[in-house]
C-alpha positions as CSV (number, residue, x, y, z in Angstrom):
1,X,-14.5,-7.4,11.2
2,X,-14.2,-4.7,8.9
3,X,-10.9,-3.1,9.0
4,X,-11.4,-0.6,5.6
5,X,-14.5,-0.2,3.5
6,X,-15.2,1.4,0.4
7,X,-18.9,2.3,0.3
8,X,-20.5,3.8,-3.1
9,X,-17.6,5.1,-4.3
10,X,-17.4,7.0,-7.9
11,X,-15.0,9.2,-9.6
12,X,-15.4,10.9,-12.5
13,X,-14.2,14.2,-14.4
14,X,-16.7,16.5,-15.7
15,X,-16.2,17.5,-19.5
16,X,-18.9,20.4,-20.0
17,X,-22.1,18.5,-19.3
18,X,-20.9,14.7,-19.8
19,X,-19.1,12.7,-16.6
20,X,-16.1,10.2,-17.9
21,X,-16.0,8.0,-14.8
22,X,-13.3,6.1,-13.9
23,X,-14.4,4.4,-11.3
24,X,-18.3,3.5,-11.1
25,X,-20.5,2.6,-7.8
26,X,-17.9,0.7,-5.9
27,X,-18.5,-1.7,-2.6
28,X,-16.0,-3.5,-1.4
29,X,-14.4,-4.4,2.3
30,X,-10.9,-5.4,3.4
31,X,-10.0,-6.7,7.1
32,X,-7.0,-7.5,9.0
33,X,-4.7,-10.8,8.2
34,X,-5.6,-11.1,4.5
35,X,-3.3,-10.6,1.5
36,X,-5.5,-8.8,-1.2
37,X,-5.0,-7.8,-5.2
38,X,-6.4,-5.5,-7.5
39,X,-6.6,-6.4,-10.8
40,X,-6.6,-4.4,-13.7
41,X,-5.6,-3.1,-17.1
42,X,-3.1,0.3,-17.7
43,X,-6.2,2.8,-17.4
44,X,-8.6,0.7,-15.4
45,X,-8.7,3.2,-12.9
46,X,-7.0,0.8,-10.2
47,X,-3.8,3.6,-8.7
48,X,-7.5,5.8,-8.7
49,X,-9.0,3.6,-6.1
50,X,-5.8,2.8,-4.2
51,X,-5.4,6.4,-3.7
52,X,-8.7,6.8,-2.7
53,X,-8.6,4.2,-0.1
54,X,-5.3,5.5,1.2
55,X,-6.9,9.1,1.7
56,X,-4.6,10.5,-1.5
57,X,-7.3,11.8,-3.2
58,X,-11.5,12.3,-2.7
59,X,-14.2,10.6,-4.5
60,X,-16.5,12.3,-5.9
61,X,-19.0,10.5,-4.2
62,X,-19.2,7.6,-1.6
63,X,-17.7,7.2,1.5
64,X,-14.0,5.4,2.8
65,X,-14.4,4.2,6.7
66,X,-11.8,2.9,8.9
67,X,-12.9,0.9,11.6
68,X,-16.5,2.7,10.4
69,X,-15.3,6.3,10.6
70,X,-15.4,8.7,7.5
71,X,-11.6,9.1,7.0
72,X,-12.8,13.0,6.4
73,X,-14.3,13.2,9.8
74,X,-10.9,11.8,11.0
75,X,-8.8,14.0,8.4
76,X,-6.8,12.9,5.2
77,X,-3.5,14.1,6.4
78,X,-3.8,12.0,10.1
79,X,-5.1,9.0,8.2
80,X,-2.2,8.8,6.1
81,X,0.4,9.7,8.5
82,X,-1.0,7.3,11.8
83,X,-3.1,4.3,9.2
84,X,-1.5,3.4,6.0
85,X,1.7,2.6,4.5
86,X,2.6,3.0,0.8
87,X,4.7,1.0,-1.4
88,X,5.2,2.4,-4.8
89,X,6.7,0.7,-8.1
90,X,9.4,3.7,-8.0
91,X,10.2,3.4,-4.0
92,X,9.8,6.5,-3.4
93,X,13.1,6.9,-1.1
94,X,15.0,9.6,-0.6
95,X,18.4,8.7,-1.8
96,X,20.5,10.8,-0.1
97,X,19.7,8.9,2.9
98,X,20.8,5.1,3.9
99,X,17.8,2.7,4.4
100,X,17.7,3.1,8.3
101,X,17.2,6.8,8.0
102,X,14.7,6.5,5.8
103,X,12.4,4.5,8.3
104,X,13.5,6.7,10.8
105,X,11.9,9.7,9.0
106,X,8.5,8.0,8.5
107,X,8.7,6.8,12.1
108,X,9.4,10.6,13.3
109,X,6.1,12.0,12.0
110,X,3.6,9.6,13.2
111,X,1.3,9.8,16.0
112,X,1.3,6.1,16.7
113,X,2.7,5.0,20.0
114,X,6.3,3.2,18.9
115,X,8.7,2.0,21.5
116,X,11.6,4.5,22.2
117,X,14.6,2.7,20.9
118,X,13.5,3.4,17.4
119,X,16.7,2.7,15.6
120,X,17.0,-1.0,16.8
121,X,13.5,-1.4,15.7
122,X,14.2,0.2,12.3
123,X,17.4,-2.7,11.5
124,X,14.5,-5.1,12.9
125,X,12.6,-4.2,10.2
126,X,14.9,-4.1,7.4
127,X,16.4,-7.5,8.2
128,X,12.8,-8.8,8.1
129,X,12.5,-8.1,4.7
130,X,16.0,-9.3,3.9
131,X,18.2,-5.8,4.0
132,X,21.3,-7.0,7.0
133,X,22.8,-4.1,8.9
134,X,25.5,-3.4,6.4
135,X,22.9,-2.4,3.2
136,X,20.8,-0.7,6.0
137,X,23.8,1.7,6.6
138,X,24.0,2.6,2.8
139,X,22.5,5.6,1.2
140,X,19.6,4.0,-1.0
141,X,20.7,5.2,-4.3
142,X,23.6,2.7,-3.7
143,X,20.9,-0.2,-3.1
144,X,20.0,-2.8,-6.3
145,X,16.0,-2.1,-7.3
146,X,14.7,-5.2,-5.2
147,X,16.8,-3.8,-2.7
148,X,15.3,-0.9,-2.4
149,X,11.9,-2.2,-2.7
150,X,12.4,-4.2,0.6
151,X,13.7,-0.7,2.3
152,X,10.1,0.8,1.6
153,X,8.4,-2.1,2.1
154,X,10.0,-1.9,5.6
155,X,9.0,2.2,5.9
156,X,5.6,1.0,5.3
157,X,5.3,-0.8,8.4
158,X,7.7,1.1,10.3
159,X,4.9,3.5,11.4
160,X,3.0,0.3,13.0
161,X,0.1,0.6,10.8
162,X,-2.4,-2.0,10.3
163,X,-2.7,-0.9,6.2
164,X,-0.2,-1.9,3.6
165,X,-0.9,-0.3,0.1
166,X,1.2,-1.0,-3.1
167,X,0.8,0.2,-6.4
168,X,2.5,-2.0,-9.2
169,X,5.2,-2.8,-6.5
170,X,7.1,-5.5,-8.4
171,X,6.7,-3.4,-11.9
172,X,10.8,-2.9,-12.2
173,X,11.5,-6.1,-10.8
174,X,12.5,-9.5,-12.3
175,X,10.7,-12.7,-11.9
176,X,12.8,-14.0,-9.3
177,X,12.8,-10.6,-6.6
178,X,8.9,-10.6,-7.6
179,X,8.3,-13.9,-5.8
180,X,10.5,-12.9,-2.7
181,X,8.6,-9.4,-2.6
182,X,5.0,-11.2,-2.7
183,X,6.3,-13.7,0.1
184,X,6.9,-10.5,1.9
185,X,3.5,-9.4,1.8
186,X,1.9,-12.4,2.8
187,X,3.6,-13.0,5.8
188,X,3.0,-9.3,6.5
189,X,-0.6,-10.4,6.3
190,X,-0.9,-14.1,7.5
191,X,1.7,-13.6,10.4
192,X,1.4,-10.4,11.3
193,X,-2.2,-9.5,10.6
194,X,-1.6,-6.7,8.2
195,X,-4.3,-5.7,5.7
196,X,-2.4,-5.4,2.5
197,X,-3.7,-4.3,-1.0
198,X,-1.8,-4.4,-3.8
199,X,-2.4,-3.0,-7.2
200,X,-1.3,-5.1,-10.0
201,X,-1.7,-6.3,-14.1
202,X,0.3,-9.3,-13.0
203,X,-1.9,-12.4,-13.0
204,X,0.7,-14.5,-10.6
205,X,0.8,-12.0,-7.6
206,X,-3.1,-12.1,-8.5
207,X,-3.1,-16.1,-8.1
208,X,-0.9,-16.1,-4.7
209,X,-3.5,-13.7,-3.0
210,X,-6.3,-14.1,-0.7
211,X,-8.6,-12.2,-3.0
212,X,-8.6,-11.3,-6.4
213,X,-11.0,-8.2,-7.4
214,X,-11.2,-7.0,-11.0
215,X,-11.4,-3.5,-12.0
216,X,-12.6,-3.0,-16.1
217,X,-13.9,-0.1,-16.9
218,X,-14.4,1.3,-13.6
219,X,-16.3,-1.4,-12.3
220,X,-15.0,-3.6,-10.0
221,X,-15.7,-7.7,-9.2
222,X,-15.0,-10.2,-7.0
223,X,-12.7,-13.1,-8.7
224,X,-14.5,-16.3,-6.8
C-alpha cells in the first residue's frame, strides 16, 4: 500500500519568460518496510525532491499524498512535525545539548501519541543506533561525526514516524561509519517497517537499497 506518493511533480524557476526546471513530471511511490535511494549528481535536483516530499518546500506543480491526502489539505507544518524525520549530512543538532535532550526536544513538539516515560525511550533509541548512556549524557558537540550522525538518526524516529528522510547522510563520514549508518537504515526499514529515503551520489549505499531511482537532469528513473 502506498505509504507516500509523488504525483506530477515539477519545479522550476521562472527567468523572464523561460522556466529552468529542476525537476520535470515526476511519478513515483514509496511504502512502508522498504529501504530506498535517490541517485544523483551535485545539481541533479535530488535535496529539491527530498524537500518536497518532506513538506520543506512546494512544487510548483503536482501533488505529494500521504496515505492519499494532499499534505496541503493536511498542512506543511503538521506533516513535518507528526510524519517525517530528517537526517541531514551536517546533523543538524543543537550542540549545547547532550544527545538525550536532543530527542527529547523533537519528542516535545509532536502530536503523535508517545508513551509517558519519554526519557527511557529516548536512551532506547540512542543505544539502538549504537550511542550507550554515557555518550547520550554528552553535549553533542563533544560527540565524534558518526557519533553524532547516530544521535539524529535516533531524533528522526524519536517522534514515531513512519518516514525517514536523509540527505547525503554519510557525506562527512568514512568508509567504515558509512556501512554501519546504512545497516542502520535498513533495519529501520526491514525490522521496523520504516519507509526511508535517502539522497545520495554514493553508488554503494545505492547497491545495498531496495530501490535505486535516478535523477539526471530533473528527470527521474527506476534502476531495475
Amino acid at each position: 500500500m502506498a505509504l507516500l506518493t509523488a504525483e506530477n511533480i515539477s519545479y522550476f524557476y521562472q527567468d523572464g519568460d523561460a522556466r529552468r526546471y529542476i525537476l520535470r513530471d515526476i511519478d513515483y511511490t514509496y511504502e512502508k518496510g522498504k529501504f530506498y535511494t535517490i541517485l544523483g549528481e551535485s545539481g541533479s535536483g535530488k535535496t529539491t525532491f527530498l524537500s518536497l516530499l518532506g513538506g520543506m518546500d512546494e512544487p510548483k506543480t503536482g501533488t505529494i499524498r500521504y496515505e492519499g491526502e494532499d499534505i496541503r489539505k493536511t498542512g506543511y507544518d503538521k506533516f513535518r512535525r507528526n510524519k517525517v524525520g530528517f537526517v541531514f549530512q551536517n546533523f543538524n543538532l543543537v550542540p549545547f545539548m547532550t544527545a538525550v535532550e536532543n530527542l527529547l526536544v523533537a519528542m516535545s513538539i509532536t502530536e503523535n501519541t508517545i508513551p509517558s516515560e519519554k526519557k527511557e525511550i529516548a536512551y532506547n533509541l540512542l543505544d539502538f543506533v549504537g550511542i550507550d548512556r554515557i555518550k547520550a549524557d554528552r553535549t553533542v558537540n563533544r560527540l565524534s561525526g558518526g557519533e553524532q550522525q547516530r544521535v539524529a538518526i535516533a531524533r528522526s524516529i524519536s517522534t514515531n514516524v513512519d518516514i525517514v528522510l536523509a540527505d547525503e547522510p554519510t557525506g562527512n563520514l568514512d568508509e567504515d561509519t558509512e556501512n554501519e549508518i546504512v545497516g542502520i537504515f535498513k533495519e529501520l526499514a526491514h525490522r521496523f517497517g520504516k519507509c526511508v529515503i535517502v539522497v545520495t551520489h554514493s553508488t554503494e549505499i545505492a547497491q545495498q537499497s531496495d530501490q535505486v531511482a535516478k535523477l539526471k537532469k530533473g528527470v527521474l528513473r527506476v534502476d531495475e
